[in-house]
N, C-alpha and C positions, 0 to 999 in steps of 0.2 A: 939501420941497414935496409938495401932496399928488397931484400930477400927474407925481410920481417913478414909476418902473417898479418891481415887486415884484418881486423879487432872490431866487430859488427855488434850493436847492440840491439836485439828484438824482440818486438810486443806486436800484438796485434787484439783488434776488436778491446778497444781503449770503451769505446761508447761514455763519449766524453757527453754530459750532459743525462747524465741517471746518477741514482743514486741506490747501491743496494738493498735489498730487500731483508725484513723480516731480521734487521740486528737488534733489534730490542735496545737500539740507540742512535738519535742522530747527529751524533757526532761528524763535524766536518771533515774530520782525520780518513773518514773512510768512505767521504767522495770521490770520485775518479779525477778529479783536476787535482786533488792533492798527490793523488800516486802518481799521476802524470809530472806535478812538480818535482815529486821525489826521483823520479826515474830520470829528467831531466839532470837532475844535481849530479846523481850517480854518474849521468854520464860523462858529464864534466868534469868532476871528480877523479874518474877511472882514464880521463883524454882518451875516448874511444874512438875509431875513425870514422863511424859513418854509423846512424840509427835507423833502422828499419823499420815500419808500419803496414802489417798487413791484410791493412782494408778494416772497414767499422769504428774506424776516429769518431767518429759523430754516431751519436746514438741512431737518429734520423733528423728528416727536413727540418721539422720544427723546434727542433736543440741548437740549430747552426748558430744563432746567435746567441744563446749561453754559453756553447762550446768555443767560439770565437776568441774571448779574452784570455783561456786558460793556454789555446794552440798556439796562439799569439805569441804571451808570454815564455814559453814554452822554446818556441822556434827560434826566439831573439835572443835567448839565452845561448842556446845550440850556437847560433852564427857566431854570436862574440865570439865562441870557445873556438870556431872556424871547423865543427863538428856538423857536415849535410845531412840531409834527413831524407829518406826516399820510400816511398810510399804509392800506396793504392787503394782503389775505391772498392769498398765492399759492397752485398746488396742492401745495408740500413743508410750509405751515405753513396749512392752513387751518385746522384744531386746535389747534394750538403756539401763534401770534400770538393769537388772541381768550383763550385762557388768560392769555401772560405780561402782557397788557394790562390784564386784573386782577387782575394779581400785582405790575406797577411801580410806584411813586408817583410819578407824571409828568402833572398834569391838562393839561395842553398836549399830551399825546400824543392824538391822534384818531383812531381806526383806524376807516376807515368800509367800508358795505357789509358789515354782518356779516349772516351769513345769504343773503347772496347779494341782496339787495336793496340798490339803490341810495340813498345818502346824501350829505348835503353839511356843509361847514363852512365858513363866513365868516373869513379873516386879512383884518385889515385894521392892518396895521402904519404904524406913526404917523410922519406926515408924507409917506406911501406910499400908492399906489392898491391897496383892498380888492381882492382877490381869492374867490373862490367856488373851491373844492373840492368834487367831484364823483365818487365812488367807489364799487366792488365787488368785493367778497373772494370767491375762493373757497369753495363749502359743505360740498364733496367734493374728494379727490385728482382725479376726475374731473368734467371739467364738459362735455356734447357741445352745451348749447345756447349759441347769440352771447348774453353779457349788453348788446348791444349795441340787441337787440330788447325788452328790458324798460326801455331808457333813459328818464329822468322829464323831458322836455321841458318837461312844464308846471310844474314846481316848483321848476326854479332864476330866480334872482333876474335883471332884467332891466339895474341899474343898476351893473354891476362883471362883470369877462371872468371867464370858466368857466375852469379847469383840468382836465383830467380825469384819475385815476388806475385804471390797470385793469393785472393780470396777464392775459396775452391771448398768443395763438397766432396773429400777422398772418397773414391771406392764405393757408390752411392748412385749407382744406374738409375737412371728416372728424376732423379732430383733435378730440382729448379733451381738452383746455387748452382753453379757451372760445375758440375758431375765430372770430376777428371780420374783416373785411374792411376793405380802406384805405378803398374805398369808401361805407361803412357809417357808419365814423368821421371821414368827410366830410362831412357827413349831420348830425352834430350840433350845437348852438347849443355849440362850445367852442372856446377861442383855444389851444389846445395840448393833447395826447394824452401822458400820459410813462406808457410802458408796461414791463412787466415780463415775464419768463419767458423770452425769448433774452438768452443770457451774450455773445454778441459785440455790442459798442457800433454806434450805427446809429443817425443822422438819416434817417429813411424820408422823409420830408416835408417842407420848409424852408416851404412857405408856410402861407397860415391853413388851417384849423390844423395848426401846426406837431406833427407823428408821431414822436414818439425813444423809442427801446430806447438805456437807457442802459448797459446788458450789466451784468455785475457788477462789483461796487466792487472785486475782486479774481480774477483768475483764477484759473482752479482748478485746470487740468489742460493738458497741452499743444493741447486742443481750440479753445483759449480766447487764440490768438495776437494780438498787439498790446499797444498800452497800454489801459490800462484805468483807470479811477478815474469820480469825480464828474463831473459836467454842473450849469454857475450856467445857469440858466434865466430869463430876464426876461420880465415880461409888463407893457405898458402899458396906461394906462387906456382905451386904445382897441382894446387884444384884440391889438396887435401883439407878436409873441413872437418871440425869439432864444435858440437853443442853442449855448451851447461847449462841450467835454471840456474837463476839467483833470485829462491822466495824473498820477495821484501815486500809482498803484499801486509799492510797490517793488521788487511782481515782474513780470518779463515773462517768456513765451514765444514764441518764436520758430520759425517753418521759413526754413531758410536752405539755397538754392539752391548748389552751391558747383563752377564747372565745370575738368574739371583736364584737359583736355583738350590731343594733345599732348604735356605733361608727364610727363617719361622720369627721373624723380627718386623716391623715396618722401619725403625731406627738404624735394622742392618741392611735395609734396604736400599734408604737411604744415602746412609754413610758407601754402600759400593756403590751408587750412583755419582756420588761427590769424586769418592777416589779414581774411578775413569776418567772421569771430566779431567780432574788433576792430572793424571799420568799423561793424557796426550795433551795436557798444555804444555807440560814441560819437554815430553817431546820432541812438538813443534817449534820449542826455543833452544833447543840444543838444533835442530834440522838447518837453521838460519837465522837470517834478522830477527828479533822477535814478533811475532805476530801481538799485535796488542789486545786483540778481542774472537776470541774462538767461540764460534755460534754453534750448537750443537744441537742437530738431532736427532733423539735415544730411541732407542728399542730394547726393551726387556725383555728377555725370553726365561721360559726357565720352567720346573716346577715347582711350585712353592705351598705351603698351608695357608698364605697371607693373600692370595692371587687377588682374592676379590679387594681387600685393601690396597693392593698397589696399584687397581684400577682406577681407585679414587685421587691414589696418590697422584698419578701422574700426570692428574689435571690440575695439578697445584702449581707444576713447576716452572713452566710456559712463562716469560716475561718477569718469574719471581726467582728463579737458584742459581743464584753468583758464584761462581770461585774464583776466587783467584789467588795468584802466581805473580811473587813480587810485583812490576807494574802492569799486569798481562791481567785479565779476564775470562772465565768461560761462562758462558751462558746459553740457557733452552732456548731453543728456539722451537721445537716443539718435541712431544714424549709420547711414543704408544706405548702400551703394555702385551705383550705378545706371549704372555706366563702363561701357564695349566695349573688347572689345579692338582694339588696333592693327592691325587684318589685310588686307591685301593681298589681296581674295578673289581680283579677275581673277588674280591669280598663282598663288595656291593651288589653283585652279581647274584650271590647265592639266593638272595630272598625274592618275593614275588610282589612286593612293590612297584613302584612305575620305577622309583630310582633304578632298582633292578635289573625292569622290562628294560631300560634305557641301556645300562651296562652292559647286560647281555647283545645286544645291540651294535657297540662299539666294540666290545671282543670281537665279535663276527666281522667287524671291519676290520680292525687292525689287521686279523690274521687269514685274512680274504677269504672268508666262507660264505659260501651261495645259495644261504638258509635265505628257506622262503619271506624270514621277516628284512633279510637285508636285501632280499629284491626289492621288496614292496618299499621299503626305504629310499632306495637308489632310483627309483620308477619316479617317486615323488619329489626327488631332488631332482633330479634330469625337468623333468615337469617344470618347477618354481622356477629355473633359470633359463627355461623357453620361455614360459611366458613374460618373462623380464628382457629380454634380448630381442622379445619379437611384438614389444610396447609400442605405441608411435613414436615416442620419446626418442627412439635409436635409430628412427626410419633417416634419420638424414646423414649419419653415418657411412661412410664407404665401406664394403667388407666387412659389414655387421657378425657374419659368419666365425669372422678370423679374432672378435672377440671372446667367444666361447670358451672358458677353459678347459684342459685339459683333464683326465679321469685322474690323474696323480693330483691338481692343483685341487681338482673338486675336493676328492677324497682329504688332503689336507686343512681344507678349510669346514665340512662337514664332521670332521674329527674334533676338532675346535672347538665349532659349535658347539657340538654333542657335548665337550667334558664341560663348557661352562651351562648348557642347560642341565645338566648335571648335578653342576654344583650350586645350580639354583633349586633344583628340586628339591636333593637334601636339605639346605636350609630351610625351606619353606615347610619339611618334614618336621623337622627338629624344632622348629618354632611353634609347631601346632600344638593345641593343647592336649593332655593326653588326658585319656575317659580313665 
């Protein structure tokens, strides 16, 4: 029916020619030319009408020719299926993409906006509502002006909804990624925005026009938590559009929360470090595709008797603690320990020991009292972190200033300190020999 909705499939920032970081495996399954194959299949599979690219195909310059065979392949598949491809140059391939584009044999591939000028191309897939594509590549690594202000209002077609593809830096005044505003690109005659250049997935905008960062088709590093994969993008012959994710990335990373609080075990410590792991692998496989390998990095928090042992523990687990989940896996990718110790301050308090002196100390902080030993405390904390901030070491720093934490950050990380120098004094009490 030619009153069907166009069936768009989109990824963006592929950065074909990397391989992610810190999976404590390297496994090919979780190179970006294979999800790239996989996403192709999909498409093929799913007869979608038209797949979308927005900007960051190629890692950079010097990947163009690793990324070659994978875009290649890739694109010849698409043509057979008679599924075009349209795309734009971000700022890691704004030199790389307008090369390999005249180096594939793919005439279905359309990379528009080269030069940094805006272009369009007409899909009008059969039995389907035409769509209009609307693009701009990067010209530079660097781009400080909105291509949002050079937009061609007057020269897209008036009879079939606008798409627009742009690599962009939402809502990001100052930035050198071409800084455009939600506002701006609310502004436009277009029934959807599919942007490129942030790697984390994000519907900005659900209504017209609908705004999505579809993050990368593959994580890359543990910065890049969640699922991740393609977005089927619909657009009606009346401009109305609908976005979904479909994770089929088959890696994920993860931060997971893990509180052991309490817990007077190292075995049950443990054992709830395993069962998190567990619970959000299976999560993640009821969510979608299965993810085959969930990289995990932990944080413990908590108060415990064992604190000082789960210090030690947590350096065990890094590249050693497996689970897994039918044929799925999760694994450390790395583990702080952020526990307190179990202490009894009002008791510790009572005596005149340093332990004591200390305890007494950290009461007065928790409960913000402006006893002369927690001036002299806070005078010489204030102190320690000037003369750290105000080192050569930071002199090359912009805004050295705007490092400084805050009196709430300090006071929490001072609190910290205090209960584990704390619970190192007791021990070193307790260990002494007694007369």
């Amino acid at each position: 029916m030619a009153d069907a909705s166009c069936r768009i499939l989109c990824t963006g920032d592929l950065h074909l020619g990397r391989y992610p970081s810190r999976t404590q495996s390297r496994d090919r399954a979780w190179a970006v030319d294979s999800v790239w194959a996989d996403t192709v299949s999909y498409a093929v599979e799913q007869a979608v009408d038209v797949v979308a690219l927005t900007g960051d195909v190629v890692d950079d310059q010097n990947k163009r020719y690793e990324a070659l065979g994978p875009l290649q392949r890739g694109l010849r598949r698409l043509e057979e299926a008679g599924i075009p491809v349209v795309a734009v140059a971000g700022n890691h391939d704004f030199d790389a993409l307008p090369r390999l584009a005249e180096m594939v044999e793919a005439e279905h591939f359309h990379l528009l906006g080269r030069g940094g000028e805006w272009s369009t191309v007409t899909v009008a897939p059969e039995g389907r509502s035409p769509v209009q594509f609307v693009g701009w590549s990067f010209r530079e690594a660097h781009e400080q002006a909105s291509p949002v202000e050079s937009f061609p209002d007057g020269r897209l077609r008036d009879d079939a909804p606008t798409v627009g593809l742009l690599h962009a830096d939402l809502n990001a005044p100052g930035s050198v990624y071409a800084p455009v505003s939600l506002g701006a690109l609310r502004q436009c005659p277009v029934s959807a925005w599919l942007l490129g250049h942030i790697h984390a997935p994000s519907l900005r905008d659900d209504r017209s026009p609908l705004v999505l960062y579809p993050g990368s088709l593959q994580p890359l590093d543990p910065s890049e938590p969640g699922p991740h994969g393609p977005w089927r993008v619909e657009v009606a012959p009346d401009g109305t559009s609908t976005a979904a994710q479909l994770p089929r990335a088959p890696l994920r990373y993860e931060h997971l929360e893990v509180d052991v609080d309490a817990i007077d075990d190292e075995g049950a410590v443990e054992a709830a470090v395993t069962d998190a792991m567990r619970d959000r692998l299976r999560t993640a496989r009821e969510e979608g595709p299965t993810p085959q390998r969930l990289v995990c990095r932990l944080t413990l928090t908590g108060r415990t008797p064992v604190h000082r042992a789960v210090c030690d523990l947590v350096e065990t687990w890094p590249g050693a603690l497996e689970v897994p989940v039918a044929e799925s896996t999760a694994v450390v990718e790395a583990a702080a320990a952020r526990t307190r110790p179990a202490l009894d301050l009002e008791r510790i308090a009572e005596g005149t020991d340093p332990p004591a002196v200390l305890a007494q100390l950290l009461l007065a902080m928790r409960d913000g009292a402006e006893d002369e030993h927690a001036q002299e405390a806070w005078t010489a904390i204030k102190a320690a972190c000037s003369a750290v901030q105000d080192s050569p070491a930071y002199d090359p720093l912009p805004a050295a200033d705007d490092l400084s934490p805050d009196r709430e950050t300090l006071a929490d990380m001072a609190w910290r300190q205090g209960l584990l120098l704390l619970d190192e004094l007791r021990s070193q009490t307790d260990a002494a020999p007694q007369e």
